[in-house]
C-alpha positions in Angstrom: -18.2 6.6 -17.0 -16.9 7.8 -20.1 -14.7 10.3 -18.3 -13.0 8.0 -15.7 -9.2 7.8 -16.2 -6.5 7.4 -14.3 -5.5 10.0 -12.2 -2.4 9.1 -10.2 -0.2 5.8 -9.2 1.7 5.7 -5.7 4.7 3.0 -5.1 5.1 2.2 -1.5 8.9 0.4 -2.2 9.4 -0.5 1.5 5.7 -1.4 3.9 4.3 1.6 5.6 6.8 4.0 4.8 6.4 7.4 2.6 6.1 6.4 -0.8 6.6 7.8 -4.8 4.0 9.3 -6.9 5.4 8.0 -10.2 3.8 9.3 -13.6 3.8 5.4 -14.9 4.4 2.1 -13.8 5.0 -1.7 -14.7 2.3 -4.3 -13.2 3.6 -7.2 -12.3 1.4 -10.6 -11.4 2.0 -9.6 -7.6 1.8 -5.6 -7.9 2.7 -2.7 -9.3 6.8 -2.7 -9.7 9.2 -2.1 -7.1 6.1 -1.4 -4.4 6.3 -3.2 -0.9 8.9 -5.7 -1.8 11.0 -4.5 1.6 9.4 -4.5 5.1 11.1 -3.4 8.3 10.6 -6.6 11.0 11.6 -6.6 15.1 13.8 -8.9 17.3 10.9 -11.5 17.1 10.5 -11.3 12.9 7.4 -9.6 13.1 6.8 -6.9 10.6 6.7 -3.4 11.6 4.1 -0.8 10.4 1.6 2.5 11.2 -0.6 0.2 13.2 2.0 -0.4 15.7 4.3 2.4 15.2 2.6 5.2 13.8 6.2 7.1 13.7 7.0 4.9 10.6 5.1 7.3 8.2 8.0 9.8 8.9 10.5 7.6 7.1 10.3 7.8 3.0 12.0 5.4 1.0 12.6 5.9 -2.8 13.4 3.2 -5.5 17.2 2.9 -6.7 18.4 0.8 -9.7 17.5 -2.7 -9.3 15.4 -2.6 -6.9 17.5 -0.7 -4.0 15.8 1.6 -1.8 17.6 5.2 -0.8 15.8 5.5 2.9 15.9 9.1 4.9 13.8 10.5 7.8 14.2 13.6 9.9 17.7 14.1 12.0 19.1 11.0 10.2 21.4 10.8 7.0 20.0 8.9 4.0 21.1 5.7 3.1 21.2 3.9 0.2 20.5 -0.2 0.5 21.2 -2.5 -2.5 18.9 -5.7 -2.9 20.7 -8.3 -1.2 22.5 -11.4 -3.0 20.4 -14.6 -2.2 21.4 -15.8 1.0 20.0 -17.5 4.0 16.4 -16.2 4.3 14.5 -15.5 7.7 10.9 -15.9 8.3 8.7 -13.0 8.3 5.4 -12.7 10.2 2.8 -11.0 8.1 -0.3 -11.2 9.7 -1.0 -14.7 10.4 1.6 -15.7 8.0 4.9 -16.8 7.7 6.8 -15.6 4.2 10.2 -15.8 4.0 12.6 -12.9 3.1 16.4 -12.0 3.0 17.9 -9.4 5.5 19.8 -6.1 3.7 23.4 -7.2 3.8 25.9 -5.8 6.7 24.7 -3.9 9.7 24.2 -0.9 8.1 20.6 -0.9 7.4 20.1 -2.9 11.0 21.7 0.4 12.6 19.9 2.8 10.6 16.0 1.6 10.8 17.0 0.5 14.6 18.1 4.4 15.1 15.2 5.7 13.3 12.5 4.2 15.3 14.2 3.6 18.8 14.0 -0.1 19.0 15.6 -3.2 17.2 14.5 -3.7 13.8 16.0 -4.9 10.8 14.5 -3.9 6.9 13.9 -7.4 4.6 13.6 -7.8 0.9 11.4 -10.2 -0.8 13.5 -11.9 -3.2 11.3 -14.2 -5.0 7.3 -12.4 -5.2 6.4 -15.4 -7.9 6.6 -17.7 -5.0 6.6 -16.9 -1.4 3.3 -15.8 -0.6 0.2 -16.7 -1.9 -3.2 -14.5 -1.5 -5.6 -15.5 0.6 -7.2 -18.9 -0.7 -10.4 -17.7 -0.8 -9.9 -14.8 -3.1 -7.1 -16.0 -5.2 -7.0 -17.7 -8.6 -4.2 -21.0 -8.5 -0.5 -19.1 -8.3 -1.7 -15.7 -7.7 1.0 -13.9 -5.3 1.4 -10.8 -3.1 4.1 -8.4 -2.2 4.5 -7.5 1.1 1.0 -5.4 0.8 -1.6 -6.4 3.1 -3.5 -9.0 0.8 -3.6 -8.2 -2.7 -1.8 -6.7 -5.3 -2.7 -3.2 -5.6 -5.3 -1.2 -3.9 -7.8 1.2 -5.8 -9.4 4.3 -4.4 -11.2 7.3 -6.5 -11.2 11.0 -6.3 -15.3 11.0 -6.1 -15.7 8.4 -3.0 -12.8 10.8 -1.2 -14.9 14.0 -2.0 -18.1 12.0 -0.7 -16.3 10.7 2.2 -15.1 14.2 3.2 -18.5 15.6 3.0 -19.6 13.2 5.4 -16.6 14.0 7.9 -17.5 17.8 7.4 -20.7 17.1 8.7 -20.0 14.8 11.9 -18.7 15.0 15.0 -14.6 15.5 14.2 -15.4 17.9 11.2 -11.8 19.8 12.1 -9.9 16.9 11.6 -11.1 17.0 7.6 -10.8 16.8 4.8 -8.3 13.8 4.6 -5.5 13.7 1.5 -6.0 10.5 -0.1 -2.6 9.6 1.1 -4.6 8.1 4.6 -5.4 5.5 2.5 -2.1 4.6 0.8 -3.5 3.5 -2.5 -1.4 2.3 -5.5 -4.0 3.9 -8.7 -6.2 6.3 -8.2 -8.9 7.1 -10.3 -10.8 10.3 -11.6 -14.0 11.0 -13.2 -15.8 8.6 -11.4 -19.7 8.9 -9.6 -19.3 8.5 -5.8 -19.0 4.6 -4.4 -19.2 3.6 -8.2 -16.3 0.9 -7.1 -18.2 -0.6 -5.2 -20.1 -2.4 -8.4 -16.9 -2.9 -10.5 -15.7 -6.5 -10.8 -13.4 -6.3 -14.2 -11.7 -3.2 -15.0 -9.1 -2.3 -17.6 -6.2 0.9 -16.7 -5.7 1.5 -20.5 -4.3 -1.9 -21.7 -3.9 -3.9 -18.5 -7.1 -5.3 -17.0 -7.7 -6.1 -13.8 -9.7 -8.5 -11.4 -11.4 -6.4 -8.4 -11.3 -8.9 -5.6 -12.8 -7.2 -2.8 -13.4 -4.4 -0.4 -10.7 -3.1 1.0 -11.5 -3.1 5.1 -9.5 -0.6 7.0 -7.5 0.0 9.9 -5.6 2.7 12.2 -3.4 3.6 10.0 -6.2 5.7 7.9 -6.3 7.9 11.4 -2.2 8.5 10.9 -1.3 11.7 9.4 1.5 11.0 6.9 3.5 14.1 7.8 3.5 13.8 11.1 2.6 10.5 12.9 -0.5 11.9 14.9 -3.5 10.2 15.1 -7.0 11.2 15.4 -10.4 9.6 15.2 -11.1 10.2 11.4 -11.8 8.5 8.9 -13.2 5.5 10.6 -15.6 7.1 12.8 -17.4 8.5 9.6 -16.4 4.8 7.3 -18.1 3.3 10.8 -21.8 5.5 10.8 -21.3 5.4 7.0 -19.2 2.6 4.7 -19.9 -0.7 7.2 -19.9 -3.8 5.2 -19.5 -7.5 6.5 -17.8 -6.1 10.0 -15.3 -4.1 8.3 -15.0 -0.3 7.1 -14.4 -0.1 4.4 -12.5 2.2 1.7 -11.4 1.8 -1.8 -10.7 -1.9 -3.9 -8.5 -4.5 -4.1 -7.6 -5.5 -7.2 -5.5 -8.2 -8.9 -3.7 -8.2 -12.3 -4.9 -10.1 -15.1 -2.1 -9.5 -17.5 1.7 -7.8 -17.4 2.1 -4.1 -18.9 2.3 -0.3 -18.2 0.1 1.8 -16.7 0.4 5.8 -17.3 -1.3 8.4 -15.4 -4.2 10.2 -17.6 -5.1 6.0 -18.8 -8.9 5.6 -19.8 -9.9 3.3 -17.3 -12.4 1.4 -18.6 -15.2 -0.9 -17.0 -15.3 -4.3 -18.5 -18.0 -5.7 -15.5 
């Protein structure tokens, strides 16, 4: 494990949409920063992503100053959105929970995301991640917090479990639809030099100064059957994670992880195994 370092970092600044590939990042108690503090919601304040609108992986969204996001997707002009001042916030259904969140000022983002998709929709900004949304109880130290990610800070995959899992796609039933980019899995760190699976036994890491908690399997959904470039689905990876990477009821792929301490992170890091 001498060898295992980290090998890229991916900011998702707004939920489910195309994200950066940045060469280093700040990790902050509730993710990496600027990743998945907006979400896009509909007329009824639930949020929007791949697993019900698959056509959101054709919108990108890139980090401004401050936190602002500069938003394009095919046939529409970009446009820049600042953070919003604090204002009156609106509840946001995220799961099964309510968080709340403050809409992008004007009507301008309203008309654009609403364009874009083909249905109302309005993009959100978390102004306060210290506070409005907890993790899940029962994996969560007292005042640990989330983004708008799906449960936990930031999400870990490695080059060798992709490889492995790609092998085992070239051998089944929807072999053409292989091999997968590890973008399916919209991870934030991504780590090389690694046995096969070898996440699976990790429970303290370090990504050179920072350490981590590894709080679970991460169990996964539809969206890993999206193609990023296009929107198209297709039955892999989870008919292969199903035959293959079944654990509790879920499929699952890669590691959730939680911060243990503030810093930087910078691809080519040691990543270090601490238990």
């Amino acid at each position: 494990m001498g060898n295992a370092h980290l090998h890229s970092i991916h900011i998702h600044p707004v939920k489910a949409v195309r994200g950066l590939a940045p060469r280093e990042a700040v990790v902050e108690p509730w993710g990496l920063a600027g990743d998945r503090r907006w979400v896009l919601i509909d007329d009824g304040g639930k949020v929007v992503t791949q697993r019900r609108q698959p056509r959101v992986a054709l919108v990108a969204a890139e980090l401004r100053p401050g936190g602002g996001v500069r938003l394009s997707a095919p046939g529409m002009p970009p446009l820049t959105v600042p953070v919003p001042r604090p204002a009156v916030s609106v509840p946001v259904q995220i799961f099964r929970e309510k968080v709340e969140a403050v809409p992008a000022e004007g009507e301008a983002a309203h008309d654009w995301v609403s364009s874009c998709l083909g249905f109302d929709a309005r993009l959100v900004y978390m102004d306060d991640p210290a506070t409005r949304r907890p993790i899940a109880p029962e994996y969560a130290r007292p005042g640990e917090t989330v983004s708008f990610a799906d449960g936990f800070p930031l999400l870990l995959a490695t080059t060798a479990s992709l490889d492995a899992l790609n092998s085992l796609i070239a051998q089944g039933e929807h072999a053409g639809e292989g091999p997968l980019p590890m973008n399916r899995f919209r991870p934030n760190v991504v780590v090389a030099g690694t046995s096969a699976w070898a996440e699976d036994d990790w429970s303290r890491i370090a990504v050179g100064e920072v350490p981590f908690r590894v709080a679970k399997p991460c169990g996964r959904c539809v969206v890993t059957t999206t193609d990023q470039g296009t929107g198209e689905r297709g039955h892999e990876p989870l008919f292969t994670l199903g035959r293959h990477r079944r654990l509790g009821g879920k499929l699952v792929f890669g590691q959730n992880l939680v911060p243990l301490s503030r810093g930087t992170i910078r691809v080519g890091d040691p990543v270090t195994i601490l238990e």
